[in-house]
C-alpha positions in Angstrom: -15.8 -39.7 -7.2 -14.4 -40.8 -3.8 -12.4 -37.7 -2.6 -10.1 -37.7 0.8 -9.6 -34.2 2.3 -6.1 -34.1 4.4 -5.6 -31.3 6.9 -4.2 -31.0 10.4 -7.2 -30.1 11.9 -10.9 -30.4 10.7 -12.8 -27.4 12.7 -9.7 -25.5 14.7 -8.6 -22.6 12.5 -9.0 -20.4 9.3 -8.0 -23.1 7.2 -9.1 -25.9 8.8 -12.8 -24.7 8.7 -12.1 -23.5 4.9 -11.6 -27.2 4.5 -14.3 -28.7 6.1 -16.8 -26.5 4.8 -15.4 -27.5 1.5 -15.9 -31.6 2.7 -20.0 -30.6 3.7 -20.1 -28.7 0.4 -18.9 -31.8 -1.4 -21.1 -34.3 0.5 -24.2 -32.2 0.0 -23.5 -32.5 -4.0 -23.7 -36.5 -3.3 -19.4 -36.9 -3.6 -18.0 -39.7 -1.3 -15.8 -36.7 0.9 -13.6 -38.3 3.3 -11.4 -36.1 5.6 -8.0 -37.2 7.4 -6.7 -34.9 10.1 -3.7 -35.1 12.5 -5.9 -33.5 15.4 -10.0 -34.0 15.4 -12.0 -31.4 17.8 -15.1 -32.3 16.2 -17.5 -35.3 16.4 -18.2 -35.6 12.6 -17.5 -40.0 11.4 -16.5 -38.5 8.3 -13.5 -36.9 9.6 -10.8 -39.7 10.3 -7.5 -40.6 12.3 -5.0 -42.8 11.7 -5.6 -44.8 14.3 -2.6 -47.2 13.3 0.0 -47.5 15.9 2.3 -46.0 13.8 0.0 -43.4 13.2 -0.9 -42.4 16.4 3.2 -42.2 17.2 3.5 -39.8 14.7 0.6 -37.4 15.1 2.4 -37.1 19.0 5.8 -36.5 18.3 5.7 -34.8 15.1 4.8 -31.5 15.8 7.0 -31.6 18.9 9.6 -32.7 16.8 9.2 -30.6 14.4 10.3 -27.9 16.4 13.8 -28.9 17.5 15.5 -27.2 14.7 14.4 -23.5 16.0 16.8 -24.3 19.3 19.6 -23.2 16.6 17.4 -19.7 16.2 16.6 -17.8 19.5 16.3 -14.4 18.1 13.7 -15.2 15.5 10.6 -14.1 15.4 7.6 -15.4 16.9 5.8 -15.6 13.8 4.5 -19.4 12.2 7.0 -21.2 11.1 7.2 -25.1 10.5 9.6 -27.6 8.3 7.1 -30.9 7.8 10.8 -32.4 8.3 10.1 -35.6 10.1 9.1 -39.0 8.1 5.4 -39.3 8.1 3.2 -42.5 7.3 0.7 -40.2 5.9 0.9 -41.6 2.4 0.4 -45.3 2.9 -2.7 -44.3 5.0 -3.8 -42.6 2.4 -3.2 -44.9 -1.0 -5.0 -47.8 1.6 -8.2 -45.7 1.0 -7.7 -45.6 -2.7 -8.9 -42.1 -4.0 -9.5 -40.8 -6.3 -8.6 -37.4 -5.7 -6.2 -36.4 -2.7 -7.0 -33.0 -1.6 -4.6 -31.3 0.3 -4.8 -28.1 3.0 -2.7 -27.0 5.7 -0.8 -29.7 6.5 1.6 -28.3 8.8 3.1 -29.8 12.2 4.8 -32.5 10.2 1.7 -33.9 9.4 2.3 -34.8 5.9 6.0 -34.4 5.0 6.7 -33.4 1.0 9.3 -35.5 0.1 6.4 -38.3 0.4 4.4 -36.8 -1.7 5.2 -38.9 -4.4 4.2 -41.6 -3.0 0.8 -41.1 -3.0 -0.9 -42.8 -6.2 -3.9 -40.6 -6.4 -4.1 -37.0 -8.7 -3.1 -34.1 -6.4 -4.5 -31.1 -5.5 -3.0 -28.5 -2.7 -5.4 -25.4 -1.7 -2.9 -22.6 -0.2 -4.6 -21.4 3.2 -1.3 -19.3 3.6 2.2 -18.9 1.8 4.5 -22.0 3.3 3.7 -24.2 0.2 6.0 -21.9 -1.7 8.5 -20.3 1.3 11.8 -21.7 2.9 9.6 -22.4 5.8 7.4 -19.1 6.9 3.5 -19.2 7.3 3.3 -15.3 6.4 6.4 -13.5 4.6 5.2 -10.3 4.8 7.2 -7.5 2.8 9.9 -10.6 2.3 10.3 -11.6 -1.4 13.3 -13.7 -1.2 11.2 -16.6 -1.7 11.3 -15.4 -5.4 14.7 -16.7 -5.7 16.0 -19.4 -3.2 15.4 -17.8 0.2 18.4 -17.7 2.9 19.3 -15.1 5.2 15.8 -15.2 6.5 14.5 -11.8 8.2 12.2 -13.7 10.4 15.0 -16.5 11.8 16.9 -13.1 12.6 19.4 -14.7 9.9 22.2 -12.9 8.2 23.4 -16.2 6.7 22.7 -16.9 3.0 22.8 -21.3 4.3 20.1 -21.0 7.0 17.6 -22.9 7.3 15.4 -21.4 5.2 17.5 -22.3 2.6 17.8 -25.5 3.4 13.9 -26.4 3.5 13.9 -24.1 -0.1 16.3 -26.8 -1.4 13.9 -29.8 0.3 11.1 -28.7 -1.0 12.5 -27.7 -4.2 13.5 -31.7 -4.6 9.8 -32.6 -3.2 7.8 -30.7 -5.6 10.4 -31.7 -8.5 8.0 -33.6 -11.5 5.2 -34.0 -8.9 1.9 -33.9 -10.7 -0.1 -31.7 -8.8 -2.6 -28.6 -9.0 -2.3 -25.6 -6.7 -5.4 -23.6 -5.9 -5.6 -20.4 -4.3 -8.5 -18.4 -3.2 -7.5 -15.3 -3.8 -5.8 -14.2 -7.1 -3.0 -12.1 -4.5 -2.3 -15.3 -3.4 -2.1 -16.9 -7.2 0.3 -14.2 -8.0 2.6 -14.7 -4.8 3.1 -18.5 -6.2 3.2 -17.3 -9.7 5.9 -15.8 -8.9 8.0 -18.1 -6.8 11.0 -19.9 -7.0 8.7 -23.4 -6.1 6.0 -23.0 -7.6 5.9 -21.0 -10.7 6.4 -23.8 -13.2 3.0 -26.0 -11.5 -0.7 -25.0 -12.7 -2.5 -22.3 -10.9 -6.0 -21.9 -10.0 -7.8 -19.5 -8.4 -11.5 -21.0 -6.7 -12.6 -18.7 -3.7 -12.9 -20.5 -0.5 -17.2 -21.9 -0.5 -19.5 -20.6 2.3 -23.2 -22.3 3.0 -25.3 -19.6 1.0 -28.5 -20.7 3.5 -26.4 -19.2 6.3 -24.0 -16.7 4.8 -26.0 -14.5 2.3 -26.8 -10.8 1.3 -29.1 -9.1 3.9 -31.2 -5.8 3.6 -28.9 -3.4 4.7 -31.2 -1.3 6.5 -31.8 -3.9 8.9 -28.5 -4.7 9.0 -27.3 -1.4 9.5 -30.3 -1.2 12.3 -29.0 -4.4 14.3 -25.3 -3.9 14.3 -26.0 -0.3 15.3 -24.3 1.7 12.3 -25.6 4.9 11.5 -27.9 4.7 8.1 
């Protein structure tokens, strides 16, 4: 199976090293694991850029661009935000490699906008590294549940206005995700609930498959000695 991993960044990040610990995990099993990124800080061959012209345009501007609309919001709060608003040649990138699985992550700083989603020819599937897949547009919504309903009036633009724009992303996205064939995978079952329960993605098949760790690095010590070495009282 010839999988292609996208993500904005392969090693900078929580969800970004989720990801690429997923792509050695897959690779050590013998899978063809590709990874596209809009930003590489590694040196691995297997992680690639879309070094069209095109591409390289995009993976500039984008995230820069991507952050015009919060001029109209000066009180909001510095919490993460983003929109994945601007067009992106993501997708034709993408079906030139032909797949056959498209794996996305956090994709955020317009690097793969949703409305092109459809576009890709490949089965989908989206692991959730935070809550924006299913938000009008916040990373983290806290004690927020309006995305259980259509957003709008967003606590975290500082918006008292049912048409912000957190309602208008909720109604983009809402048109993106519409009949799009696609499995969403959480690693937590919190975070299955959350989307369970919102307005976006509630109707789309949920799994829950914790994020994978390197067992020959991350395992189970004696916790005497480990108590010993960090210095905590037995």
């Amino acid at each position: 199976m010839k999988v292609l991993q996208l993500s904005t960044h392969d090693i900078r990040g929580g969800a970004a090293r989720a990801a690429y610990r997923l792509q050695q995990g897959l690779q050590a099993i013998g899978v063809d694991s590709t990874m596209l990124v809009q930003r590489r800080h590694g040196t691995d061959p297997t992680v690639l850029l879309d070094k069209r012209a095109i591409g390289q345009v995009a993976s500039l501007l984008a995230p820069h661009v991507e952050k015009l609309p919060f001029w109209l919001y000066r009180k909001r709060q510095p919490t993460p935000w983003g929109l994945n608003w601007t067009p992106s040649p993501t997708a034709s990138y993408v079906n030139r490699h032909q797949p056959d699985l498209v794996h996305l992550h956090w994709i955020a700083d317009g690097f793969v906008s949703l409305r092109s989603l459809h576009q890709i020819k490949a089965p989908l599937v989206w692991t959730l590294h935070d809550s924006w897949a299913f938000t009008g547009g916040c990373h983290l919504p806290y004690a927020c549940v309006r995305y259980q309903q259509s957003c709008g009036a967003c606590p975290q633009l500082h918006s008292t206005h049912q048409q912000d724009l957190s309602r208008w992303h909720w109604h983009a996205k809402a048109r993106a995700l519409r009949n799009l064939p696609i499995t969403i995978v959480t690693p937590s079952r919190w975070l299955a609930t959350c989307a369970q329960s919102s307005s976006l993605l509630r109707e789309c098949r949920i799994e829950v498959i914790p994020n994978g760790l390197d067992l020959t690095r991350f395992k189970p010590a004696d916790k005497f000695f480990a108590r010993a070495v960090l210095g905590l009282p037995q």
